[in-house]
C-alpha positions in Angstrom: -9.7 15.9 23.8 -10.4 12.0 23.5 -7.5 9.7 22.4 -7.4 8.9 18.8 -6.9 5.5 18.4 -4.1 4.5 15.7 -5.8 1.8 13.6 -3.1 0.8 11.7 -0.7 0.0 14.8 -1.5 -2.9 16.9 -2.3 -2.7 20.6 -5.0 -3.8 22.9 -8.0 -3.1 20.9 -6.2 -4.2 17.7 -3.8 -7.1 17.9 -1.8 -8.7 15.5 -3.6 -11.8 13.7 -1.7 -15.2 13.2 -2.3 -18.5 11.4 -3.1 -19.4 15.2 -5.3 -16.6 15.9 -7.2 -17.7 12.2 -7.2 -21.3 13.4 -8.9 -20.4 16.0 -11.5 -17.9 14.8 -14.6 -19.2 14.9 -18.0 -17.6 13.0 -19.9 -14.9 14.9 -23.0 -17.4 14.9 -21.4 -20.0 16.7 -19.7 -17.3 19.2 -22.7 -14.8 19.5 -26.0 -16.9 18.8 -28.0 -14.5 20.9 -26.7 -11.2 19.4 -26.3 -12.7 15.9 -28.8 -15.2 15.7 -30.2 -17.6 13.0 -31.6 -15.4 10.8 -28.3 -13.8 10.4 -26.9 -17.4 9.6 -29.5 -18.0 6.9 -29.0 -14.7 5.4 -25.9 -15.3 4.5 -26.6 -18.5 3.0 -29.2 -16.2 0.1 -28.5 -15.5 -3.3 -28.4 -12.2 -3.2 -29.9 -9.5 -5.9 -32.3 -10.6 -8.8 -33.6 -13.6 -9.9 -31.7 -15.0 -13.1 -34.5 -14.5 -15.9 -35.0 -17.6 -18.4 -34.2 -15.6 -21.4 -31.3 -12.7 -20.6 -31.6 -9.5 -22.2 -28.9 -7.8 -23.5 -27.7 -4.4 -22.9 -27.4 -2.3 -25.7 -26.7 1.7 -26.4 -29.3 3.7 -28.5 -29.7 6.9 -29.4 -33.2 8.2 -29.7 -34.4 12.0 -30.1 -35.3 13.8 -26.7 -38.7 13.9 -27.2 -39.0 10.3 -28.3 -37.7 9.0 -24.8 -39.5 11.9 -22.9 -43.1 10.8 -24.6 -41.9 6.7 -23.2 -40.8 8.0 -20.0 -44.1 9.7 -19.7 -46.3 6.6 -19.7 -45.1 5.8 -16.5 -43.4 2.6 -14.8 -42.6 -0.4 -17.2 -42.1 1.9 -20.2 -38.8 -0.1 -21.1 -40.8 -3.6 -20.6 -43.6 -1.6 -23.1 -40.7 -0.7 -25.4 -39.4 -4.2 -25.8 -43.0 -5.9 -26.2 -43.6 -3.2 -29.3 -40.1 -3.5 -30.9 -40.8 -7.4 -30.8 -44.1 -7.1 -32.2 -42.6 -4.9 -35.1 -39.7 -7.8 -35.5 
C-alpha cells in the first residue's frame, strides 16, 4: 500500500508559507520560461469569455406553450436571435 500523503499537515512536500516565503515567490513565467512559456504569460493577460455586445440584452422569464417553443426549437440554431428580430419587428 503507497503512503497517503496528509495535505493538510505540513512536511517536505508541503511546507508552511510565510510573508518571507510570499516575498519571495516569484511567477511561474519568470521561474519556468521553458515549461510555462510566453504564451502562457499572454494568456493570462486575455479577457476571458464573450465579447461585451453594444446593446445588452436582458434576461427575462417567459412562459410559452410546449408546442410553441418545440416548433422555434425546430428551425434550428439562432432560433432565439430569429425570435428577437420577429418580436422587434412586431414592436
Amino acid at each position: 500500500m503507497k503512503h497517503k500523503v496528509d495535505t493538510e499537515k505540513p512536511g517536505r512536500d508541503n511546507p508552511v508559507w510565510t510573508k518571507d516565503t510570499f516575498a519571495r515567490a516569484r511567477p511561474a513565467t519568470e521561474v519556468l520560461p521553458d515549461l510555462v512559456g510566453q504564451r502562457a504569460a499572454v494568456a493570462m493577460l486575455k479577457p476571458r469569455g464573450r465579447p461585451k455586445a453594444a446593446q445588452a440584452r436582458t434576461a427575462i422569464s417567459l412562459r410559452l406553450p410546449p408546442e410553441t417553443l418545440e416548433r422555434w426549437k425546430a428551425t434550428g440554431p439562432g432560433w432565439q436571435t430569429r425570435m428577437v428580430e420577429i418580436l422587434a419587428k412586431a414592436v
